[in-house]
VMD Tcl script that builds the backbone (N, CA, C; Angstrom):
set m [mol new atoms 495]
animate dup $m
set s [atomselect $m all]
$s set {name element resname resid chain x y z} {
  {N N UNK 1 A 131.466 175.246 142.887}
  {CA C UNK 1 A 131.803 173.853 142.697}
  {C C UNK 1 A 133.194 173.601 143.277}
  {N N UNK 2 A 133.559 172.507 143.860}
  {CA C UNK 2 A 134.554 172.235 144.641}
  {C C UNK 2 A 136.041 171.748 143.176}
  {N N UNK 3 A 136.672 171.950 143.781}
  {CA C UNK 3 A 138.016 171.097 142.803}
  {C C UNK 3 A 137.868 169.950 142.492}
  {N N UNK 4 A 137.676 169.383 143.601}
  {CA C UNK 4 A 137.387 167.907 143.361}
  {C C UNK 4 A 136.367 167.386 142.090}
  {N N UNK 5 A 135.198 168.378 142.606}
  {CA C UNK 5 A 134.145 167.464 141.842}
  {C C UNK 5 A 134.616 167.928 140.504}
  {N N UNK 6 A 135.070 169.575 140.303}
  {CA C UNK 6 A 135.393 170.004 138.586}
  {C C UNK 6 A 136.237 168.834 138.124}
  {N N UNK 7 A 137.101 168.209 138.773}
  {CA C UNK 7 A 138.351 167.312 138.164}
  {C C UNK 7 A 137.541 166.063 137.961}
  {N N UNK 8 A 136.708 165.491 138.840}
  {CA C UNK 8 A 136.160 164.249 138.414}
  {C C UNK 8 A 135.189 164.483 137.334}
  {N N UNK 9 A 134.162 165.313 137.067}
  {CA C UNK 9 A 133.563 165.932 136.196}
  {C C UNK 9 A 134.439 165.916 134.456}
  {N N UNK 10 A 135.577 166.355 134.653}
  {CA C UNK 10 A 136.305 166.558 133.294}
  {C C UNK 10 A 136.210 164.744 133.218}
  {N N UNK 11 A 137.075 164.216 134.039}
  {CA C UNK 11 A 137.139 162.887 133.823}
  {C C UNK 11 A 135.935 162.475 133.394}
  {N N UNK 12 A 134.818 162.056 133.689}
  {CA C UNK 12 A 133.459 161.920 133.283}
  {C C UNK 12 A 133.150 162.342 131.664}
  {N N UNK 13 A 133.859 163.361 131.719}
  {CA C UNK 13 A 133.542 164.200 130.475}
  {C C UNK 13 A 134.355 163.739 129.175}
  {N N UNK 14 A 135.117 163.070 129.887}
  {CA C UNK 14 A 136.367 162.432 129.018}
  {C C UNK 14 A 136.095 161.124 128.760}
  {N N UNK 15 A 134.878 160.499 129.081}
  {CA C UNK 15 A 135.065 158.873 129.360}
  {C C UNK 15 A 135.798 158.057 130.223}
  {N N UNK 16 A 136.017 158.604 131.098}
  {CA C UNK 16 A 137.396 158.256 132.112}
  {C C UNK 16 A 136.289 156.738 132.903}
  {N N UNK 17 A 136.020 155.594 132.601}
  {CA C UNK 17 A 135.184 154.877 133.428}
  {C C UNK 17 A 135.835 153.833 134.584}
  {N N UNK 18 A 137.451 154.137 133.953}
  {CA C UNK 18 A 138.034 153.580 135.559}
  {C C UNK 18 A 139.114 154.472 135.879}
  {N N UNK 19 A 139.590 154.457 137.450}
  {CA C UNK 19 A 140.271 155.006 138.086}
  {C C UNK 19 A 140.727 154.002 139.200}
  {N N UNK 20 A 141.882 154.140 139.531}
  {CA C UNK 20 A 142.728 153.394 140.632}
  {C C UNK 20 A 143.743 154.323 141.399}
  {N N UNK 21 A 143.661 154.380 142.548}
  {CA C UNK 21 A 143.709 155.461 143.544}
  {C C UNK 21 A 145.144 154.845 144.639}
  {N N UNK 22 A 145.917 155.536 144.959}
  {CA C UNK 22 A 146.977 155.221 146.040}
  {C C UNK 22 A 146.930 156.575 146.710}
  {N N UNK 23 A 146.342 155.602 148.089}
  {CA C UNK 23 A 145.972 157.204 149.150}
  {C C UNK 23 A 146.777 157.990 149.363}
  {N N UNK 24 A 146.446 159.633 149.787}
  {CA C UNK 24 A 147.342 160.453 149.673}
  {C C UNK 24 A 146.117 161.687 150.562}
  {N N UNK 25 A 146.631 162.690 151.054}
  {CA C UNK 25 A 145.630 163.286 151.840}
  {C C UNK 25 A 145.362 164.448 150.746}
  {N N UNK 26 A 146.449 164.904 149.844}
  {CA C UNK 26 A 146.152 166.162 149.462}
  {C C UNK 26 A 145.000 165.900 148.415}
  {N N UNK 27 A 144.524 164.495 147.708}
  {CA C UNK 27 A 143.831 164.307 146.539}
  {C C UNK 27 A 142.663 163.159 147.290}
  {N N UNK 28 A 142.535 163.659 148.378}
  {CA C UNK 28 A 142.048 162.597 149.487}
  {C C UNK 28 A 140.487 163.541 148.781}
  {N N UNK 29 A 139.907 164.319 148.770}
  {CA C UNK 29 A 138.735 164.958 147.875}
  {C C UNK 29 A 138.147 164.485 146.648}
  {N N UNK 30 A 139.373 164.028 145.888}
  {CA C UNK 30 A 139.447 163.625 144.394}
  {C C UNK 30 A 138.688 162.119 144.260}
  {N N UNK 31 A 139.793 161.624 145.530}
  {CA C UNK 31 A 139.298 159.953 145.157}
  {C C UNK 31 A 137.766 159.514 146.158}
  {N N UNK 32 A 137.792 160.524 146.883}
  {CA C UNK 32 A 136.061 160.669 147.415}
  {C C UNK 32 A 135.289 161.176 146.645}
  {N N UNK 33 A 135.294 161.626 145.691}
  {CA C UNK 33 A 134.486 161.897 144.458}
  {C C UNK 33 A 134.666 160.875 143.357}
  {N N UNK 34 A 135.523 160.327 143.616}
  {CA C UNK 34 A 135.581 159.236 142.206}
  {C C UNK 34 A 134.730 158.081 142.257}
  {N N UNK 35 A 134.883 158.182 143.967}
  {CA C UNK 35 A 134.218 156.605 145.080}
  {C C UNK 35 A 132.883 157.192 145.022}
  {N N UNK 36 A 132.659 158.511 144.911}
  {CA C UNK 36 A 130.920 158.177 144.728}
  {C C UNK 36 A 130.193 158.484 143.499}
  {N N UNK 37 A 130.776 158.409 142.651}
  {CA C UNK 37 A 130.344 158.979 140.820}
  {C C UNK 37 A 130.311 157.335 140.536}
  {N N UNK 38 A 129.160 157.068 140.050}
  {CA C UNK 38 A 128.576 155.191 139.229}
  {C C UNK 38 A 128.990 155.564 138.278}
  {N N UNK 39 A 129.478 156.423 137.696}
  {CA C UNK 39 A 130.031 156.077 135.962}
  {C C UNK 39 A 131.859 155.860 136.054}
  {N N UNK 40 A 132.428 155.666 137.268}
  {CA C UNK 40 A 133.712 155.253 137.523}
  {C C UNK 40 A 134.060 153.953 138.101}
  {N N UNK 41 A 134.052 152.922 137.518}
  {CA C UNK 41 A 134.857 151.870 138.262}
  {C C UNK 41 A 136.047 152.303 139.291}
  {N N UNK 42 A 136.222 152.220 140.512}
  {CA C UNK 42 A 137.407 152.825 141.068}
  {C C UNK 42 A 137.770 151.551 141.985}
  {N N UNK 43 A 138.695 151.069 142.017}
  {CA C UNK 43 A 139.798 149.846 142.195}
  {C C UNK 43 A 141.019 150.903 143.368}
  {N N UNK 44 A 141.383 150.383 144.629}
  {CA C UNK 44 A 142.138 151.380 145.729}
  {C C UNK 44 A 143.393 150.115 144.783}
  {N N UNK 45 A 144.625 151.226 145.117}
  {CA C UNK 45 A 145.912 149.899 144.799}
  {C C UNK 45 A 146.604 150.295 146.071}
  {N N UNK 46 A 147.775 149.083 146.388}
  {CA C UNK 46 A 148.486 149.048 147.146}
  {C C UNK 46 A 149.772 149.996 146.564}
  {N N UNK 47 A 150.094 150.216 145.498}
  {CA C UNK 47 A 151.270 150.680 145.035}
  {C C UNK 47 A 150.925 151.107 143.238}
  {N N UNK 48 A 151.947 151.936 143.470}
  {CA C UNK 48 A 151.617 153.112 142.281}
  {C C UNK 48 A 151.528 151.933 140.971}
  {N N UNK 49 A 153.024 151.326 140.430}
  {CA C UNK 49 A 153.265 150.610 139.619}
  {C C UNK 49 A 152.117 149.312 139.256}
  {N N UNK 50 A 151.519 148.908 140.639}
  {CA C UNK 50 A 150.803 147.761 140.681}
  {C C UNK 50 A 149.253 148.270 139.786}
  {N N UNK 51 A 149.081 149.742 139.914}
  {CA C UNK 51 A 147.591 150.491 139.574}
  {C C UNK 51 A 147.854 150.959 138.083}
  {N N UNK 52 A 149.142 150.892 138.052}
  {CA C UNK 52 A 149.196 151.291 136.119}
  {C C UNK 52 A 149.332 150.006 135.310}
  {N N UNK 53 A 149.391 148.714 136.382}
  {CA C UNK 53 A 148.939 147.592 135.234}
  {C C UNK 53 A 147.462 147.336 135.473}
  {N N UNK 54 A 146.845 147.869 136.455}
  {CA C UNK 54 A 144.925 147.728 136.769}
  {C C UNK 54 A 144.813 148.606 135.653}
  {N N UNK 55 A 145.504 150.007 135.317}
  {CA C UNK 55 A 145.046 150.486 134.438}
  {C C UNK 55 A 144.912 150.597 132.511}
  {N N UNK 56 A 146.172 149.394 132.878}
  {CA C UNK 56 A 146.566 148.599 131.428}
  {C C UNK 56 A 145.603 147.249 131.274}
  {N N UNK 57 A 145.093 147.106 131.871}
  {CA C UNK 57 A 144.011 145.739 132.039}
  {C C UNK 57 A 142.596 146.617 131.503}
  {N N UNK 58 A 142.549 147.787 132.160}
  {CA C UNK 58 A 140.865 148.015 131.934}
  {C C UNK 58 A 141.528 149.007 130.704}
  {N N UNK 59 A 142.586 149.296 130.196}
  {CA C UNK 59 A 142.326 149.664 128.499}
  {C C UNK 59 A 142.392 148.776 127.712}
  {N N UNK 60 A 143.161 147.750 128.051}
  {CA C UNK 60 A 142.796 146.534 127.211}
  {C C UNK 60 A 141.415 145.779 127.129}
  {N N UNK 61 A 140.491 146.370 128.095}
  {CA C UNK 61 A 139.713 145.795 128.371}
  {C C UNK 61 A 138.648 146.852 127.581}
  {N N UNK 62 A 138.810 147.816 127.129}
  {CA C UNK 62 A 138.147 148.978 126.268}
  {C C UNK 62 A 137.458 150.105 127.519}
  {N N UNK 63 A 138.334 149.885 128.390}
  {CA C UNK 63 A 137.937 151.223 129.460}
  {C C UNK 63 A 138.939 152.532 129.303}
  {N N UNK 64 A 138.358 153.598 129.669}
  {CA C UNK 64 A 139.544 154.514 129.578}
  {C C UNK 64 A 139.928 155.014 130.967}
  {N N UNK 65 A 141.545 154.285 131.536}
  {CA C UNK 65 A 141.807 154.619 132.518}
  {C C UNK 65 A 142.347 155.856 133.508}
  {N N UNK 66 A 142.780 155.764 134.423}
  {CA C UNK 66 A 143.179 157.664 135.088}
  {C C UNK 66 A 143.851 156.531 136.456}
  {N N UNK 67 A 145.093 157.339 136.807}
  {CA C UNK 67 A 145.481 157.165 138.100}
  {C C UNK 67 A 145.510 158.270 138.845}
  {N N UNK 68 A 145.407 157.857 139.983}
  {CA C UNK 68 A 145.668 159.027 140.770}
  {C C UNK 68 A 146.812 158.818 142.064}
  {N N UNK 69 A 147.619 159.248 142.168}
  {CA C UNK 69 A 149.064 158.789 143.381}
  {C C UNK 69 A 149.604 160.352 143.705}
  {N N UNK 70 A 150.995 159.771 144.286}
  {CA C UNK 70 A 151.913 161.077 144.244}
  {C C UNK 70 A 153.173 160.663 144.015}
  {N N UNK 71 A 153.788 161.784 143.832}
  {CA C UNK 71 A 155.174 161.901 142.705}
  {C C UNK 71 A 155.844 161.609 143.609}
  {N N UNK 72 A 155.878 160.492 144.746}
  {CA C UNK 72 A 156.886 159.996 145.580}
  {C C UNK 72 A 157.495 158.707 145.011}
  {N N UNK 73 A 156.455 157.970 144.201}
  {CA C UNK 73 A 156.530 157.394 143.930}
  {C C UNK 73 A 156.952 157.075 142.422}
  {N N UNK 74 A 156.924 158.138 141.716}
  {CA C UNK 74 A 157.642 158.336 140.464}
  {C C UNK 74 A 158.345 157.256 140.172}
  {N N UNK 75 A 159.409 156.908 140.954}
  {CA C UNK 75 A 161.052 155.801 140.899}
  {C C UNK 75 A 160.022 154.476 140.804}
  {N N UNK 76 A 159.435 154.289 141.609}
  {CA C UNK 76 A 159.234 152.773 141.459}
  {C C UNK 76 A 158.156 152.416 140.219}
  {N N UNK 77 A 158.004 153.647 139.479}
  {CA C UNK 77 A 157.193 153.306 138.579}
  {C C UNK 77 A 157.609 153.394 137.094}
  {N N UNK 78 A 158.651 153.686 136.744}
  {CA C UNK 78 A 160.013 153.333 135.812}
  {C C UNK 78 A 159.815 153.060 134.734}
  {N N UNK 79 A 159.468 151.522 135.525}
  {CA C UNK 79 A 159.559 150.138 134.577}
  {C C UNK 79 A 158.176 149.586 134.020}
  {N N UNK 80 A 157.585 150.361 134.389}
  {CA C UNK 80 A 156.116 149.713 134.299}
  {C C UNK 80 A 155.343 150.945 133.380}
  {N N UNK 81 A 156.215 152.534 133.521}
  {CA C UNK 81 A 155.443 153.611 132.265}
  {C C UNK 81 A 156.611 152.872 130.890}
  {N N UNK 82 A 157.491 152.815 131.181}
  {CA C UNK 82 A 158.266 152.311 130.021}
  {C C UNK 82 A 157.829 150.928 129.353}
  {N N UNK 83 A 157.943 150.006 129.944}
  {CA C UNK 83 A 157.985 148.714 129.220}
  {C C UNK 83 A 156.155 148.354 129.251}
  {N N UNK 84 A 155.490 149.194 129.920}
  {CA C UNK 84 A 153.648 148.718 129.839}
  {C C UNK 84 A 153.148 149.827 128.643}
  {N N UNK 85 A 153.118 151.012 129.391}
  {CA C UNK 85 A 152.494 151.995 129.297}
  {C C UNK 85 A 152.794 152.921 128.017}
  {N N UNK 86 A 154.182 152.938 127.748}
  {CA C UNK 86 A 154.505 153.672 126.818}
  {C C UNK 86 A 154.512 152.652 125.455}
  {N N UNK 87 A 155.310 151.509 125.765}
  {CA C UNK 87 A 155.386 150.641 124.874}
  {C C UNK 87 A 154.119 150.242 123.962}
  {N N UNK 88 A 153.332 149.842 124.794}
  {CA C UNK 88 A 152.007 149.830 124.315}
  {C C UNK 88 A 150.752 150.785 123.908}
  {N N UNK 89 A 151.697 152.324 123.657}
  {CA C UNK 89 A 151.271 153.271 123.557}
  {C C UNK 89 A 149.563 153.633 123.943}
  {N N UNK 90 A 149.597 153.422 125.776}
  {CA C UNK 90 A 148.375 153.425 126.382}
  {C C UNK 90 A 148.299 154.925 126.362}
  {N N UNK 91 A 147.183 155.396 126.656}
  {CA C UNK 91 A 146.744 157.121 127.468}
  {C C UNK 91 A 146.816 156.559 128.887}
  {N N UNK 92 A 147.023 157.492 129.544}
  {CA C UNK 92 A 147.295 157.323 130.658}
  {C C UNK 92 A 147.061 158.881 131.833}
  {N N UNK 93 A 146.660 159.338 132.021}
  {CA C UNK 93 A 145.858 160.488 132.673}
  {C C UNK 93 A 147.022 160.430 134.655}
  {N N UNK 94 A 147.517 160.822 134.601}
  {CA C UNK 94 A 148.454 160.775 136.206}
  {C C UNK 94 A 148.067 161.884 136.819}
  {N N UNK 95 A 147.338 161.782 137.483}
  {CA C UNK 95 A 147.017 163.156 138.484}
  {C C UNK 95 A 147.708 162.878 139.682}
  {N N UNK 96 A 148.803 163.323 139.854}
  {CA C UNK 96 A 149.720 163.632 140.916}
  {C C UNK 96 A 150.286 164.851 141.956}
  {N N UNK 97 A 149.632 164.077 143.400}
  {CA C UNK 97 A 150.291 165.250 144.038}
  {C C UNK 97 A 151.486 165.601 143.846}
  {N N UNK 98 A 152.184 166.542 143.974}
  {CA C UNK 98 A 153.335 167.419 144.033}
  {C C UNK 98 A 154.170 167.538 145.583}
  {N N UNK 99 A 154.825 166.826 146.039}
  {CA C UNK 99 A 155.108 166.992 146.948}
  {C C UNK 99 A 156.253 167.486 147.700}
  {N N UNK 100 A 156.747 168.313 148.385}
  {CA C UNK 100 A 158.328 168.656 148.462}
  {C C UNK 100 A 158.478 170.021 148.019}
  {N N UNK 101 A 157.290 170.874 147.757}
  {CA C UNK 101 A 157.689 172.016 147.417}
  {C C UNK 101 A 158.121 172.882 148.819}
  {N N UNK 102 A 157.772 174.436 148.630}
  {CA C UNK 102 A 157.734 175.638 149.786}
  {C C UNK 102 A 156.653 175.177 150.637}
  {N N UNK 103 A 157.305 175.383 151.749}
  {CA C UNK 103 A 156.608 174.550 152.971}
  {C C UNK 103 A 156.101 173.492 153.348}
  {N N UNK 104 A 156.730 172.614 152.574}
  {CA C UNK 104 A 156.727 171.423 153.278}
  {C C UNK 104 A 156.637 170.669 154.220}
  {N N UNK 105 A 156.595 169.874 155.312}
  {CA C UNK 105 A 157.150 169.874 156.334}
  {C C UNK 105 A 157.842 168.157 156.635}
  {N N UNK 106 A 157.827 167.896 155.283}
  {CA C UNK 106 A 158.687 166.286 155.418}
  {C C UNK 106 A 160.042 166.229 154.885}
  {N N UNK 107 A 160.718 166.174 155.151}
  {CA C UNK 107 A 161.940 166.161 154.141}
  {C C UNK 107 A 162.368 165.234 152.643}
  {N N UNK 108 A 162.050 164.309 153.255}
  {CA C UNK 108 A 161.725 163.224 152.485}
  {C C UNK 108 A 161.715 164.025 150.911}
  {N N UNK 109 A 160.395 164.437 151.194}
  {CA C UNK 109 A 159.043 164.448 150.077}
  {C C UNK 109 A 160.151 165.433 149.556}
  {N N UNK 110 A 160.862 166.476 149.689}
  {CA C UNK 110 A 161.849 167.558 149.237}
  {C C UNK 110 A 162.379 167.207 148.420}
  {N N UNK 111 A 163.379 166.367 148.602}
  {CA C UNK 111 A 164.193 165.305 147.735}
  {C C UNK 111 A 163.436 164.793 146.779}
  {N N UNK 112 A 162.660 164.228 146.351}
  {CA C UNK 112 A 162.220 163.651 145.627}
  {C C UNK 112 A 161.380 164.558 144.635}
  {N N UNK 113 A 161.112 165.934 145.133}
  {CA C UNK 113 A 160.433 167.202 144.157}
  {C C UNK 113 A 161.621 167.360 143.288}
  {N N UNK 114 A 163.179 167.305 143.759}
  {CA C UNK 114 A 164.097 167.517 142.547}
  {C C UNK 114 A 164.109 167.001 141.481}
  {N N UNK 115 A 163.336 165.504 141.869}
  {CA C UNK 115 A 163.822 164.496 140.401}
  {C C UNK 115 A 162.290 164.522 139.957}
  {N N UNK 116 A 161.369 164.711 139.989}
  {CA C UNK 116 A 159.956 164.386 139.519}
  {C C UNK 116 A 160.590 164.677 137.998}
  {N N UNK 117 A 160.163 166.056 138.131}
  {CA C UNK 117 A 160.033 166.951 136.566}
  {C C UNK 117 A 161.333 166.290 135.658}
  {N N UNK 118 A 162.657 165.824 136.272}
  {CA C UNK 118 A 163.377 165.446 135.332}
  {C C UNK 118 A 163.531 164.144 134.398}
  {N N UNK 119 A 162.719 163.206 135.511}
  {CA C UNK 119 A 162.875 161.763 135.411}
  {C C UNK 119 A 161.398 161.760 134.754}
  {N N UNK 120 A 159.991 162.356 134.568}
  {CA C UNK 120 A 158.953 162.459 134.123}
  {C C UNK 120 A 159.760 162.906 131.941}
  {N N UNK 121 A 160.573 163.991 132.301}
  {CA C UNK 121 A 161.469 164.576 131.102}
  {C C UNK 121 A 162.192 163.527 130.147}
  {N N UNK 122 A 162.641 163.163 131.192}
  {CA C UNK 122 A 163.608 161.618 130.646}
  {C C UNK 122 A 163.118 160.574 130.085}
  {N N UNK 123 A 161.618 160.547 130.135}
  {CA C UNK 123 A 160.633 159.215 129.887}
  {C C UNK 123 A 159.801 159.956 128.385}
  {N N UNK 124 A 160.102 161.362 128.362}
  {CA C UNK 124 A 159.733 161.930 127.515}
  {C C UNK 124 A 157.800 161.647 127.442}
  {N N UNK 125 A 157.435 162.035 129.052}
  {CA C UNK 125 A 155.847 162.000 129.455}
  {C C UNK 125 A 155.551 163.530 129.980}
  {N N UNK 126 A 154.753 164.141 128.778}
  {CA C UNK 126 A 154.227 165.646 128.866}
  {C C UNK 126 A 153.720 165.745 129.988}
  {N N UNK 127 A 154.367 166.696 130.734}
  {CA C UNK 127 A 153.619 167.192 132.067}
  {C C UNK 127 A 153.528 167.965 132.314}
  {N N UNK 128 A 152.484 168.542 133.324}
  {CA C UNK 128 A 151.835 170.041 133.122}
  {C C UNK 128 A 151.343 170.236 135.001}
  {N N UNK 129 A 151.976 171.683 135.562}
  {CA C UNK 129 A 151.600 171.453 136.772}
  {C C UNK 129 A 150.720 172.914 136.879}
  {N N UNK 130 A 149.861 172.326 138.095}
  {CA C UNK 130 A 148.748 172.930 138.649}
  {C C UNK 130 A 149.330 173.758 139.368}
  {N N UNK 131 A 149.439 174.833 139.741}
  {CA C UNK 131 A 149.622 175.962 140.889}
  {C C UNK 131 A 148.664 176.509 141.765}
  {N N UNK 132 A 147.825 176.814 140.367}
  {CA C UNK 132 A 146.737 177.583 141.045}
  {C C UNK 132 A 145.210 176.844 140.913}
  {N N UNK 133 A 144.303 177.060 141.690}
  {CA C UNK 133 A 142.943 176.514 140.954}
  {C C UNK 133 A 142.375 176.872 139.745}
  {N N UNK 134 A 142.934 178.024 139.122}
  {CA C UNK 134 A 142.312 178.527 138.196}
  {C C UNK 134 A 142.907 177.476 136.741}
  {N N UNK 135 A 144.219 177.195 137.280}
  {CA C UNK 135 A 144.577 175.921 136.098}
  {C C UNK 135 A 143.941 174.722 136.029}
  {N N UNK 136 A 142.721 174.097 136.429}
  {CA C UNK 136 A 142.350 173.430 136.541}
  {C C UNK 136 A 141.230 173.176 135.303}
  {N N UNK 137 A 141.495 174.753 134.388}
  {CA C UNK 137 A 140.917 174.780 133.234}
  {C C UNK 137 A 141.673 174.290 132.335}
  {N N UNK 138 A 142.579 173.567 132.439}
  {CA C UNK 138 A 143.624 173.306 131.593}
  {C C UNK 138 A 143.213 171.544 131.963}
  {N N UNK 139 A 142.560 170.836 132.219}
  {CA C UNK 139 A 142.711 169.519 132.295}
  {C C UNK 139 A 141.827 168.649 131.105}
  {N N UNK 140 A 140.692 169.861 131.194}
  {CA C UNK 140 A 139.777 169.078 129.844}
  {C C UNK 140 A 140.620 168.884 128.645}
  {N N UNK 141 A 141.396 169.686 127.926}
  {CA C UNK 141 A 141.940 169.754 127.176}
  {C C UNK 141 A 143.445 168.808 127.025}
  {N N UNK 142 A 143.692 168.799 128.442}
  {CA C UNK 142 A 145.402 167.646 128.795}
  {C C UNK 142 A 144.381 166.533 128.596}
  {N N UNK 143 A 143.589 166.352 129.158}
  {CA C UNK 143 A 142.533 164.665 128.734}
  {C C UNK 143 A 142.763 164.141 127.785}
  {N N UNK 144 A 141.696 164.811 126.698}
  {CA C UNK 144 A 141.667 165.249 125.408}
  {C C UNK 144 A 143.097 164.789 124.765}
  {N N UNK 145 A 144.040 165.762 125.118}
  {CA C UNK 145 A 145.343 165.350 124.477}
  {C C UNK 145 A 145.710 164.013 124.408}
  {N N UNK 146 A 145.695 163.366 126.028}
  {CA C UNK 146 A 146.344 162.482 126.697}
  {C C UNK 146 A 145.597 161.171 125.567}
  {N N UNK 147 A 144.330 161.063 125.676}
  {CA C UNK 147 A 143.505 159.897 124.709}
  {C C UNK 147 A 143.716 160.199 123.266}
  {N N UNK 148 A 144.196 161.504 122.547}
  {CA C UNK 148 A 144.104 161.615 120.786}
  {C C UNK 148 A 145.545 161.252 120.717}
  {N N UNK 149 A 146.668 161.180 121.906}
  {CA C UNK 149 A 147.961 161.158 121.347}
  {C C UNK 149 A 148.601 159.177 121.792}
  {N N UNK 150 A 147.287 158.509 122.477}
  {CA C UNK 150 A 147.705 157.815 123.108}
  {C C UNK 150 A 149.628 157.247 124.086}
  {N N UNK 151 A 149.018 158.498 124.855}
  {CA C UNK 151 A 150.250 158.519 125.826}
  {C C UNK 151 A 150.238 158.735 127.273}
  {N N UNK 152 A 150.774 158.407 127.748}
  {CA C UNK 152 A 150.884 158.628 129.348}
  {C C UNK 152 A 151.327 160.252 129.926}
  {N N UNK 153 A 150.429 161.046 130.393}
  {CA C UNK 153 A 150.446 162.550 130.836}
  {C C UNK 153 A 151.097 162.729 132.504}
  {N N UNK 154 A 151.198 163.493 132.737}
  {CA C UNK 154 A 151.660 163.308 134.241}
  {C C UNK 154 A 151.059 165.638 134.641}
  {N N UNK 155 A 150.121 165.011 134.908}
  {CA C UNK 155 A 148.947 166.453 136.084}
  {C C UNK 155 A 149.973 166.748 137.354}
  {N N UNK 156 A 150.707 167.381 137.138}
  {CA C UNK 156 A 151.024 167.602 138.973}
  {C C UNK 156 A 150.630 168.384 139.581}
  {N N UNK 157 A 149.778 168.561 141.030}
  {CA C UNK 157 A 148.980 169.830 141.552}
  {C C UNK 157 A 150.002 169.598 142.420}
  {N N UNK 158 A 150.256 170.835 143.278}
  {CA C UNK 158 A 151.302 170.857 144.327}
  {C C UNK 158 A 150.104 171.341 145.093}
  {N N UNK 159 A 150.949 171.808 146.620}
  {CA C UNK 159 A 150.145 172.379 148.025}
  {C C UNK 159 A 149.548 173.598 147.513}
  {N N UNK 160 A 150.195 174.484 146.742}
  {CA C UNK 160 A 149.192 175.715 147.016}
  {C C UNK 160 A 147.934 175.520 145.785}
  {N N UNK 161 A 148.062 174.625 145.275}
  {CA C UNK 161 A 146.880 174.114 144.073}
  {C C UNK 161 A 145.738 173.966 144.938}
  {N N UNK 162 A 146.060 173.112 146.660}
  {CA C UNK 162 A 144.895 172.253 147.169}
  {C C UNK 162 A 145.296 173.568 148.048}
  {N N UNK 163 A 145.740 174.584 148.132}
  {CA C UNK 163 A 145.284 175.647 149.413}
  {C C UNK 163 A 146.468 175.552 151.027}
  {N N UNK 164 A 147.198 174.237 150.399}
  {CA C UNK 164 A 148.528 174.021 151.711}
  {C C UNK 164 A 148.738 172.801 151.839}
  {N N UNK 165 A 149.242 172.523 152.877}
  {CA C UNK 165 A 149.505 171.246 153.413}
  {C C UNK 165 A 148.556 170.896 154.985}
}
mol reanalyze $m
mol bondsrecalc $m
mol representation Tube
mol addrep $m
């Protein structure tokens, strides 16, 4: 069974019936499995922040939501896990690439691997990263958590999770 489908599968397994996606190549598998599973509403967003209020709409709406982005975008999304997400003590499922680790080849993305884990710390949003595929046994259970504690989780798989860059 591929990664992809095990991860959409847990979701499934979780009630996960919407998802909102900001393209990315390394989870480019993930959200092609989400786009063809009928038990997922999946909504593409233009921007990270803009998909965690799609995803505050369909829990208000009695759906249980999941994003999927990358931790580039962490910063611009601030204001919207704080004053939406946390406040309103949503679940919130973040499956995020990891970007900026060993071997990289953007610089960019480097910089911005320094602050993930701290500024994720600072918001006081449990996060748990993927290394290997074999951690991917660890998501049914972060689900699970993420919906009994109603809170916002943050999944980070980096490159050698998906095999490189």
């Amino acid at each position: 069974m591929s990664i992809s489908k095990q991860i959409v599968d847990d979701f499934v397994a979780n009630d996960i019936a919407f998802v909102t996606t900001v393209p990315c190549k390394q989870l480019g598998g993930v959200i092609e499995e989400v786009e063809a599973r009928p038990e997922i509403y999946h909504i593409p967003s233009n921007k990270e922040d803009e998909g965690m209020g799609l995803c505050a709409g369909a829990y208000m709406g009695g759906k249980r939501p999941a994003i999927i982005m990358q931790n580039t975008a962490i910063g611009v999304t601030i204001n919207t896990l704080v004053t939406l997400t946390q406040f309103y003590r949503m679940p919130l499922p973040m499956l995020i690439s990891f970007r900026g680790e060993l071997m990289e080849p953007v610089a960019c993305q480097a910089e911005m691997a320094i602050h993930t884990k701290p500024l994720l710390q600072q918001l006081g949003i449990p996060t748990y990263h993927f290394h290997k595929q074999d951690d991917v046994r660890e998501l049914d259970a972060i689900l699970k958590y993420t919906f009994m504690s109603s809170k916002p989780v943050a999944i980070l798989t980096d490159a050698t999770f998906w095999g490189g860059y």
